[in-house]
NUSE-244422 format. One line per 8 residues: number of its first residue (from 1); their letters; for each residue y, z, x of C-alpha. Coordinates in nm, 4 decimals, m for minus. Example, Ala and Ser with C-alpha at 12.3 -4.5 7.8 and 13.67 -1.06 7.14 Angstrom:
2
1) AS) m0.4500,0.7800,1.2300  m0.1060,0.7140,1.3670
! end
This chain:
495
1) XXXXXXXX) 0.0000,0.0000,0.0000  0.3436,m0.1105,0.1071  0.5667,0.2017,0.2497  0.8284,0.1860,m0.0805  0.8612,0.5517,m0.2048  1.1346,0.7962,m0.0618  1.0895,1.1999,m0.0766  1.3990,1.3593,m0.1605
9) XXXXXXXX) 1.3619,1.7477,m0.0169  1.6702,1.9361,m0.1915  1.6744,2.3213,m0.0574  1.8891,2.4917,m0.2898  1.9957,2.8356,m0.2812  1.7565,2.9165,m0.5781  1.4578,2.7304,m0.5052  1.3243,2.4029,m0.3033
17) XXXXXXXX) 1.2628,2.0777,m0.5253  1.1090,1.7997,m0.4147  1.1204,1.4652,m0.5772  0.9579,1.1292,m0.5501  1.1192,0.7800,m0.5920  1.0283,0.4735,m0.6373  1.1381,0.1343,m0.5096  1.2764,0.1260,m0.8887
25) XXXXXXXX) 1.5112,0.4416,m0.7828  1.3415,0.6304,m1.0565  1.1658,0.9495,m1.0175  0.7754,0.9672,m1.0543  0.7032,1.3169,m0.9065  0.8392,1.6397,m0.8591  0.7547,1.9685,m0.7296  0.9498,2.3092,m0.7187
33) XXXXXXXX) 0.9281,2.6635,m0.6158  1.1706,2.9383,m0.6539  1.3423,3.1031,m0.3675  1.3144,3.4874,m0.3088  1.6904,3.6592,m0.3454  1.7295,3.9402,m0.0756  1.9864,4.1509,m0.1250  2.0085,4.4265,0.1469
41) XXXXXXXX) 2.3287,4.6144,0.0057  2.6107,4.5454,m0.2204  2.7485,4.1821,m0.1701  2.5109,4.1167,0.0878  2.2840,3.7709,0.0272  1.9960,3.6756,0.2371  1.6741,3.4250,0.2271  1.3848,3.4430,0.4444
49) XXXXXXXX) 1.3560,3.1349,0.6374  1.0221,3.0985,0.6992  1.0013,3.1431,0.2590  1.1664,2.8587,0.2099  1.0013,2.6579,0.4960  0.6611,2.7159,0.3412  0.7796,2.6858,0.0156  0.9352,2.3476,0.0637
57) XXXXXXXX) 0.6346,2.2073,0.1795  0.4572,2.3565,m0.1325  0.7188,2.1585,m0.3519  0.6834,1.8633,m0.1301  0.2909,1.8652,m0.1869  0.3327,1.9363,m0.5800  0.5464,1.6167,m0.5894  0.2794,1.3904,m0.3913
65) XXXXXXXX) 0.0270,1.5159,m0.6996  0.2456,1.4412,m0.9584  0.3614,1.1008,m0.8261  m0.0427,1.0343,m0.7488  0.0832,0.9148,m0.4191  m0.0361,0.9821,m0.0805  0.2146,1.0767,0.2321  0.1725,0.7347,0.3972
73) XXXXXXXX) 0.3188,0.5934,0.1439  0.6394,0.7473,0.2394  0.8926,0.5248,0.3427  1.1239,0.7970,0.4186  1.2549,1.1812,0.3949  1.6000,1.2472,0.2521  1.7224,1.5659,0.2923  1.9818,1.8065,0.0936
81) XXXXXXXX) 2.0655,2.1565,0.1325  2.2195,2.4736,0.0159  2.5374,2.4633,0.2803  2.6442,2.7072,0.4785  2.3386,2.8697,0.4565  2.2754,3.0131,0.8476  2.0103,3.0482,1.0241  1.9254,3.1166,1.4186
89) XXXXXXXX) 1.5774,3.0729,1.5697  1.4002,3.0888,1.9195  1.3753,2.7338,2.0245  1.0901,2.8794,2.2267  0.8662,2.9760,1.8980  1.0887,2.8846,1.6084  1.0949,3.1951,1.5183  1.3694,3.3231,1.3155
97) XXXXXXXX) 1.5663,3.6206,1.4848  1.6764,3.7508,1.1351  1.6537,3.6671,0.7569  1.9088,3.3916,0.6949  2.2321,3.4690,0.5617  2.3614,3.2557,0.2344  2.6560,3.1189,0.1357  2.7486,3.4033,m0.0810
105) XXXXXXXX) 2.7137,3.6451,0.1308  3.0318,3.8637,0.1397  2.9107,4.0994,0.4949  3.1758,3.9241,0.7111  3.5106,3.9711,0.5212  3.6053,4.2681,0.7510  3.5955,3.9440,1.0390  3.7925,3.7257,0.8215
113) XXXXXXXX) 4.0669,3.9251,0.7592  4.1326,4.0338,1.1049  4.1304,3.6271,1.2160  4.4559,3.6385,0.9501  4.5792,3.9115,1.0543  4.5850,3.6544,1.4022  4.7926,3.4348,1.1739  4.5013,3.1782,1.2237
121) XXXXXXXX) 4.4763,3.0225,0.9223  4.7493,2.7089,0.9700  4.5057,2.6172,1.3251  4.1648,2.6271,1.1243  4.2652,2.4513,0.8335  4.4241,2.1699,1.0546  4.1218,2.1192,1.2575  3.8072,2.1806,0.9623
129) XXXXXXXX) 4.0211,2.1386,0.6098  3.9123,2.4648,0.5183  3.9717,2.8278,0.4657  3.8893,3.1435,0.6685  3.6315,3.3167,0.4893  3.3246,3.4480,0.4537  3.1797,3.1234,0.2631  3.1477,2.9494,0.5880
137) XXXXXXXX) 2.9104,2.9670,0.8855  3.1182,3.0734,1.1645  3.1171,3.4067,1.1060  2.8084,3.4662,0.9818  2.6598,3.3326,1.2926  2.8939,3.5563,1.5273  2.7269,3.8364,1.2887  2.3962,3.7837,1.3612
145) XXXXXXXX) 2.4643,3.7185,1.7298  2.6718,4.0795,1.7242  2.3996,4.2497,1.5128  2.0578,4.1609,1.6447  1.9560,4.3075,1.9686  2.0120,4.0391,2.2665  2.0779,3.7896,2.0697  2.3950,3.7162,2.2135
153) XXXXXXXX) 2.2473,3.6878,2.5334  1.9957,3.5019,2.4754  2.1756,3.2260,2.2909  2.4372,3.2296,2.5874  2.1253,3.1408,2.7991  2.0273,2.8427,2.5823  1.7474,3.0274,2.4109  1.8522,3.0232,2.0542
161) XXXXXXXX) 1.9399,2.7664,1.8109  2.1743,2.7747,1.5116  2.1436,2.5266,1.2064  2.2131,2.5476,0.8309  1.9291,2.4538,0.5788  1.9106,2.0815,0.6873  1.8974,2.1597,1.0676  1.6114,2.4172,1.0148
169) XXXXXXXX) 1.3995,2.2211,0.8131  1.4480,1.9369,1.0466  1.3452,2.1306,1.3392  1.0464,2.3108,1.1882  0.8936,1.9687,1.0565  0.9348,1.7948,1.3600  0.8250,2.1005,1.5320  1.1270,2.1624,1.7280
177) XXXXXXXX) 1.1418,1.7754,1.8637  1.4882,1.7568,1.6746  1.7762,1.9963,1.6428  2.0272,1.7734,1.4453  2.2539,1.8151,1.1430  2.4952,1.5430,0.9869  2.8626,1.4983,0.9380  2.8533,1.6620,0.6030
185) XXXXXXXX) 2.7234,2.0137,0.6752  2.8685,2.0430,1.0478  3.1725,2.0384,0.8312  3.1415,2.3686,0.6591  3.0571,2.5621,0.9382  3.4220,2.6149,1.0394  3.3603,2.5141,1.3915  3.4179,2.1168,1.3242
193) XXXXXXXX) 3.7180,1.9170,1.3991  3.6590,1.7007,1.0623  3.9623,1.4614,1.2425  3.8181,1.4040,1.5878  3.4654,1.4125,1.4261  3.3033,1.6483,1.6698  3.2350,2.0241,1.7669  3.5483,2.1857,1.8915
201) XXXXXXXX) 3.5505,2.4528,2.1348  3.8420,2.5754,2.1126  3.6879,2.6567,1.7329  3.3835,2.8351,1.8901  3.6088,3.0414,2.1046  3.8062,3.1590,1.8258  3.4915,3.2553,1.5936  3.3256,3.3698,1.9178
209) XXXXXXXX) 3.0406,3.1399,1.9006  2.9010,3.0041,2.1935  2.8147,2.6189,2.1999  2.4794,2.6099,2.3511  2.3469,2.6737,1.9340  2.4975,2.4291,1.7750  2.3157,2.1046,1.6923  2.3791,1.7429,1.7346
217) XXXXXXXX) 2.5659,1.5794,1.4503  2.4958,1.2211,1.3220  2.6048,0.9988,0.9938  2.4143,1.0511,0.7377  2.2174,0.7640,0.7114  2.0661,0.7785,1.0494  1.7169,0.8672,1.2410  1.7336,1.2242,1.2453
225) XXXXXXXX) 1.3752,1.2662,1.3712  0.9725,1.2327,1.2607  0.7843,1.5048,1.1025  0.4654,1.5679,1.2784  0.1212,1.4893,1.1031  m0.0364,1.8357,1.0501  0.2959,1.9425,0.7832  0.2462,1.6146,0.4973
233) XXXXXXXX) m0.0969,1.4410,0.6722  0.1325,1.1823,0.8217  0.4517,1.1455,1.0374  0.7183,1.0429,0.8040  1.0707,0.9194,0.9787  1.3458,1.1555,0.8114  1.6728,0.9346,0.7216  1.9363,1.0471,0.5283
241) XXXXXXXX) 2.0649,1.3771,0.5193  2.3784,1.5845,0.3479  2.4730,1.9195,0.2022  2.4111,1.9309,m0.1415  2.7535,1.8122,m0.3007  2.8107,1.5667,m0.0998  2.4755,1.4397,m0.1438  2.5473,1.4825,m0.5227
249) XXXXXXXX) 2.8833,1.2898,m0.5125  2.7420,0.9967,m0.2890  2.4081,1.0125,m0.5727  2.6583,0.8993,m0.8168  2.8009,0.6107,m0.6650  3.2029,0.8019,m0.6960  3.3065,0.6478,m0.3641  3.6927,0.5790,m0.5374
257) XXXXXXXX) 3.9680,0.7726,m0.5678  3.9894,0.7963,m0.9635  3.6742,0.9543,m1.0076  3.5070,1.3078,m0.9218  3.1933,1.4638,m0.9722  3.0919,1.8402,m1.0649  2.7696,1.9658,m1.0102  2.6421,2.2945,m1.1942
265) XXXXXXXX) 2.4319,2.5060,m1.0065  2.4884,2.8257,m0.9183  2.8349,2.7676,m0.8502  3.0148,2.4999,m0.9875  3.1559,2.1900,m0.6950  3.3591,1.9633,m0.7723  3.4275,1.6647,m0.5249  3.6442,1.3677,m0.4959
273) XXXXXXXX) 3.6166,1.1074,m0.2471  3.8725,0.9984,m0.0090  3.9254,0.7517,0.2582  4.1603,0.9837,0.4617  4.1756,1.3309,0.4682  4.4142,1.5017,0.2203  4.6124,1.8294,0.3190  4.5836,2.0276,0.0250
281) XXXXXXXX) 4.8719,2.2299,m0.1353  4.6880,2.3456,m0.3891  4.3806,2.5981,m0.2467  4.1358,2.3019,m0.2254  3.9629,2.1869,0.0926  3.8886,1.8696,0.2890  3.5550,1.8228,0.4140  3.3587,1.5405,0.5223
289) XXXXXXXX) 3.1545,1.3108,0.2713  3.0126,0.9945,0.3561  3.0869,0.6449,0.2082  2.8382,0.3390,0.1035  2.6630,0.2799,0.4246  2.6360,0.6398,0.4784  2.9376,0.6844,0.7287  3.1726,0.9462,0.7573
297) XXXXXXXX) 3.4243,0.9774,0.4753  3.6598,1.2067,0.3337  3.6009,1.4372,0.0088  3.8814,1.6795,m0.1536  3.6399,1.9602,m0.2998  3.7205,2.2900,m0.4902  3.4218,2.5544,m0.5284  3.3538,2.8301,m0.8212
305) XXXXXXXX) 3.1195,3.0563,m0.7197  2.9408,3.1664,m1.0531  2.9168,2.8793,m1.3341  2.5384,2.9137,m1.3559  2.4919,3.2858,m1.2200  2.7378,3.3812,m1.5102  2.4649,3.2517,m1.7458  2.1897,3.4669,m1.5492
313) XXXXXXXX) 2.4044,3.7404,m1.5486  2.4171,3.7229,m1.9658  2.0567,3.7311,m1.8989  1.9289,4.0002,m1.6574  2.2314,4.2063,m1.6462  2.2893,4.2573,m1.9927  1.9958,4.1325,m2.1806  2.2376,3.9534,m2.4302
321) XXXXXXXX) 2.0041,3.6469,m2.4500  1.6431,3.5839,m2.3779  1.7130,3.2255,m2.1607  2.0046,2.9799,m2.0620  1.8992,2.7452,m2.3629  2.0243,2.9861,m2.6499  2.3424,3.0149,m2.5124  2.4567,2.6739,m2.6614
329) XXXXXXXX) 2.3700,2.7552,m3.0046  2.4910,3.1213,m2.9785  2.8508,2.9465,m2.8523  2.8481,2.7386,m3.1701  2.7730,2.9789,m3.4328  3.1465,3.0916,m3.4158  3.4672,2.9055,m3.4324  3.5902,2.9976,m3.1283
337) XXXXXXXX) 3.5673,3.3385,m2.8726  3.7646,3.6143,m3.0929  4.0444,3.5914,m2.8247  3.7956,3.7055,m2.5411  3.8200,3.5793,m2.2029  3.5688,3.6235,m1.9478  3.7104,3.6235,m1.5881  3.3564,3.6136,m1.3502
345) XXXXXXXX) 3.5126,3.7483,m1.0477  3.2141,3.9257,m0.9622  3.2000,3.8073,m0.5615  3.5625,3.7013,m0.5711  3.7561,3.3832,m0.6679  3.7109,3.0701,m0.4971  3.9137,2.7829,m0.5010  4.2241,2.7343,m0.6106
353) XXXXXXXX) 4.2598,3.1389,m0.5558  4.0426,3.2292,m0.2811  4.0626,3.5727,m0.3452  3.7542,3.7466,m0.2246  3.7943,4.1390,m0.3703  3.9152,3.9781,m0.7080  3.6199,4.1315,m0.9532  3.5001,4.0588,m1.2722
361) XXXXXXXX) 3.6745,4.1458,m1.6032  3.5800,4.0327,m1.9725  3.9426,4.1120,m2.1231  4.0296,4.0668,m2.5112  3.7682,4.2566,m2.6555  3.8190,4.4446,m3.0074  3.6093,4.6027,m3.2498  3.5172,4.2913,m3.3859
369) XXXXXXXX) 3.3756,4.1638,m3.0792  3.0329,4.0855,m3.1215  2.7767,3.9565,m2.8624  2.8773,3.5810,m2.9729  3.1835,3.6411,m2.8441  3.1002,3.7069,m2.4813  2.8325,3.4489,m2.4752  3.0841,3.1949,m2.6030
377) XXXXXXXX) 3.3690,3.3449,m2.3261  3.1080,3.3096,m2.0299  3.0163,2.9546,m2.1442  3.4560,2.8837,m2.1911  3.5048,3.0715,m1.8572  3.2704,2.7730,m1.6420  3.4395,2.5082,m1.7689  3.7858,2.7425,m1.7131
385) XXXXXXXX) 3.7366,2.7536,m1.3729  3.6686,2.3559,m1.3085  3.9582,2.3012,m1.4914  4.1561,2.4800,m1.2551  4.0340,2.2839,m1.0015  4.0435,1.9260,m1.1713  4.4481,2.0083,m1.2399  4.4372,2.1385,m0.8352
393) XXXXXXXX) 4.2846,1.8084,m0.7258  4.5195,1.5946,m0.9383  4.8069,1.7668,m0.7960  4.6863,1.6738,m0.4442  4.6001,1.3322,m0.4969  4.8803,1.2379,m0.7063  4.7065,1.1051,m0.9525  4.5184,1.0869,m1.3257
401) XXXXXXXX) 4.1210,1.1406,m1.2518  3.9870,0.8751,m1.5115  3.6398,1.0568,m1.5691  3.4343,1.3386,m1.4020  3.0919,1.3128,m1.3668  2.8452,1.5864,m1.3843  2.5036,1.6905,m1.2792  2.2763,2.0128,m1.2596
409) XXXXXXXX) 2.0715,2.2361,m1.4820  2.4093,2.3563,m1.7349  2.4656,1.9935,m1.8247  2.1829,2.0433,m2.0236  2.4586,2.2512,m2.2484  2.6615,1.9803,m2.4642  2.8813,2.2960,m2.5936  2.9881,2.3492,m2.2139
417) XXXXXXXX) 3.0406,1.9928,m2.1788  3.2621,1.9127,m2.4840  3.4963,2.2182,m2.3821  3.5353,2.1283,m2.0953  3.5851,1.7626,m2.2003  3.8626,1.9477,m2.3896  4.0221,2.1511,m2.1475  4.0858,1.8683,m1.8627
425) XXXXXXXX) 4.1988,1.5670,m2.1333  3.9551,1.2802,m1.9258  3.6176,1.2026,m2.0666  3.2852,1.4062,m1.9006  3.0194,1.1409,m1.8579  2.6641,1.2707,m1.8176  2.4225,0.9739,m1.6847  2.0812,1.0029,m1.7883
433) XXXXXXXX) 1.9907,1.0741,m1.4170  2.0722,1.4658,m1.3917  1.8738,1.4826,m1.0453  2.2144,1.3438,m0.8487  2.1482,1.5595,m0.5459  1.8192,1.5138,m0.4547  1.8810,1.1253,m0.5727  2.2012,1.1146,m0.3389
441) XXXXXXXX) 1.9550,1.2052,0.0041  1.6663,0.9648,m0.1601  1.9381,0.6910,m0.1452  2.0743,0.7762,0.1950  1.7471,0.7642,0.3091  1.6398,0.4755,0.1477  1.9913,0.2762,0.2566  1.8838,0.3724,0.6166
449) XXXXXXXX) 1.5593,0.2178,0.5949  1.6436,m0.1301,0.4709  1.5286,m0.0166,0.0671  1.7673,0.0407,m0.2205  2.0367,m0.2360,m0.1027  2.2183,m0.1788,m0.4396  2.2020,0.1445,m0.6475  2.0889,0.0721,m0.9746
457) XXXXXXXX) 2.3043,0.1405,m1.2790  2.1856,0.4132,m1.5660  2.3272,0.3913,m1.9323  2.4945,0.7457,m1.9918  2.3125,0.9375,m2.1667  2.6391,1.1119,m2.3222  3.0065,1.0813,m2.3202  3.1939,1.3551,m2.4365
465) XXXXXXXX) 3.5368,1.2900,m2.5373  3.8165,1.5124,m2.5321  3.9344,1.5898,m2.9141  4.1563,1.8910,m2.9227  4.5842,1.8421,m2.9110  4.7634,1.8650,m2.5930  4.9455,2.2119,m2.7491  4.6317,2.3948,m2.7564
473) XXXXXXXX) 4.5103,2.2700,m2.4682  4.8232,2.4271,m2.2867  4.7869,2.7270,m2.5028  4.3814,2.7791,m2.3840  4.5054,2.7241,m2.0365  4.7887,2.9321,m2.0673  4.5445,3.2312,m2.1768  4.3320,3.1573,m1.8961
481) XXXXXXXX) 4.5815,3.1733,m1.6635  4.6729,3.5143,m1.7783  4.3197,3.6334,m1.7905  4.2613,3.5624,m1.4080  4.6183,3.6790,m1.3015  4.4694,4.0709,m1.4297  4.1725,4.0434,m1.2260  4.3038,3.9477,m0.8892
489) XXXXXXX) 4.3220,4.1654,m0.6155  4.7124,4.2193,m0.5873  4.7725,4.3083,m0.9131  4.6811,4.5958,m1.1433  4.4227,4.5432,m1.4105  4.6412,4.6100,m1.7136  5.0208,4.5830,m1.7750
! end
């Protein structure tokens, strides 16, 4: 059989998922497995990195079953990950020297407020397009270098290695033959001149992180190694790689200004692509994406950090609802929220705010308040937040986004959808391929290997429309803005 299918691996921060495609660019297998949370101590976040090593390959083996495939059919291996994720190893055994710490992690804020006390911020965000904070690798791996016995030492001496999701798998399926990463995630690790498109030391000195970890960066369309036999029964060429949203964003074809993506996960991202870099004014960042051919490209991106976890939250924190599926229905069995708001500060704010001791508020509440009320806020409150950045990213660009496209498991909610549709005035197109990360690495992959010359087009599966009046929009937004302005960390919760 003629090597035709591509194996998208997409290590999220909740589980791996593995996907099949075939030379049709549809998807004919799939595999998952959930991720164990660790969480050591209050706003502390951390994965085990061998877990999601073994569990990827799990995934990855569920997907060749369900696609009734076999590994040497594999053109290729596309890869997508949870970014700044960080992880260090022994190069040596590859070995981790410590669980992994995640994105959300909050352990290195201390570090990040004495590099502004520095008045640092104007030089970082010149040189990477972001913002100091604990969101971003730097400091997390100048914590784990500070915090595990020798390991500073050693990684002086060339002994350890440093990678986010991508570069780990990478390295553990080639069996340390490759320690690479691509434009895309070196660009959220703080220590990346997105403008001279390289490592910058005079970054590394400033986060304290000595250069002999960091991998080698290529585009993301490129040859970024062969996994050896014993992982899949055959060595497979892995060729494309990108963090997640980017991956998303390039997975839906929105290489043009007019047009952004948001992808519900966890979080909530929303990306717009760029040809230059854009200096924002408005709390967003730059970052690296990549265009057509899987070069380096430009991408204006704001980040919430709970869109999905709110939903979870409902769930296991206060038993509200039995599963994310009832929410929608709950939403629409009232007219609107009562007047509550729900402000889900509960690791900070990201973008446009970035306020990291912000907390978590639901304000408006009376004795009429009933448990359709908050379910109906915390639904509101996602769509809120993109909002904010959708009106941030306009601002920026200078111009009228024509559509945003959207992805991940809450699209699944058309209530969510349709307010949100409502709140940001452009129409909120769903395609009928929900999938866009892992699809985005399939297709980088499959671009790099001569397959998938054109990305097919999918009808939409839904359109919503935006029906409310441009008064209460400003009114809803207007509330919002209040709602937020009591949580955040400079002012007082109440009057």
């Amino acid at each position: 059989m003629q090597s035709k299918y591509i194996l998208a691996l997409d290590q999220g921060t909740t589980g791996s998922t593995a996907i099949i495609f075939d030379e049709d660019q549809k998807a004919i297998g799939k595999g998952y497995r959930e991720i164990p949370q660790i969480y050591p101590q209050p706003g502390w976040v951390e994965h085990d990195p061998e877990d999601i090593f073994h569990l990827t390959i799990e995934a990855a083996k569920e997907a060749f079953k369900t696609a009734r495939i076999q590994p040497n059919h594999l053109a290729a291996i596309g890869i997508t990950n949870q970014r700044e994720t960080t992880v260090i190893w022994d190069r040596k055994t590859s070995l981790p020297i410590a669980n992994a710490i995640v994105w959300q992690c909050r352990r290195t804020s201390p570090t990040c407020d004495a590099l502004r006390r520095k008045n640092l911020q104007r030089v970082i965000y010149n040189k990477t397009g972001l913002v100091i904070d604990p969101y971003f690798s730097a400091t997390k791996i100048a914590w784990l270098l500070d915090h595990v016995p020798n390991a500073r030492n050693r990684a002086q001496k060339g002994e350890l290695a440093f990678g986010t999701m991508d570069s780990w798998l990478i390295w553990k399926l080639t069996d340390g033959k490759s320690h690479t990463t691509d434009y895309t995630n070196a660009s959220r690790t703080l220590l990346f001149d997105i403008h001279e498109k390289k490592w910058s030391k005079d970054l590394c000195d400033i986060f304290n992180v000595p250069m002999e970890v960091i991998p080698n960066v290529l585009p993301s369309a490129s040859d970024f190694g062969i996994t050896t036999a014993h992982h899949f029964g055959a060595s497979i060429p892995i060729c494309g790689v990108a963090g997640d949203q980017q991956a998303s964003l390039f997975g839906h074809g929105a290489t043009c200004a007019e047009k952004a993506k948001c992808t519900f996960g966890t979080g909530a991202f929303v990306l717009s692509f760029t040809d230059a870099p854009v200096n924002s004014k408005n709390g967003l960042l730059c970052t690296l994406s990549c265009n057509e051919k899987g070069r380096p490209a430009y991408a204006l991106e704001g980040s919430v950090f709970m869109a999905g976890a709110v939903v979870q939250w409902l769930r296991d924190g206060l038993a509200l609802i039995r599963n994310a599926q009832e929410t929608e229905n709950i939403a629409r069995s009232i007219p609107d929220s009562g007047g509550v708001l729900f402000v889900p500060a509960f690791v900070g704010l990201g973008a446009p705010y970035w306020d990291s001791e912000a907390r978590a508020a639901i304000l408006g509440m009376t004795r009429g308040t009933q448990k359709a009320h908050i379910v109906r806020a915390a639904l509101e409150s996602i769509a809120f937040q993109v909002a904010d950045l959708i009106e941030a990213m306009e601002g920026d660009m200078g111009i009228k986004l024509k559509e945003l496209y959207v992805d991940g498991g809450a699209t699944s909610n058309g209530f969510l959808l349709q307010f949100l549709a409502d709140l940001i005035g452009i129409p909120v197109v769903r395609p009928s391929m929900t999938e866009m990360t892992s699809f985005g690495a399939a297709r980088l992959a499959a671009i790099h290997c001569g397959l998938w010359k054109t990305k097919k087009t999918t009808a939409s599966e839904t359109l919503f429309e935006p029906k409310i009046s441009n008064n209460m929009r400003a009114t809803l937004r207007k509330n919002w803005g209040i709602a937020v302005s009591r949580v955040r960390s400079h002012l007082p919760l109440s009057d």
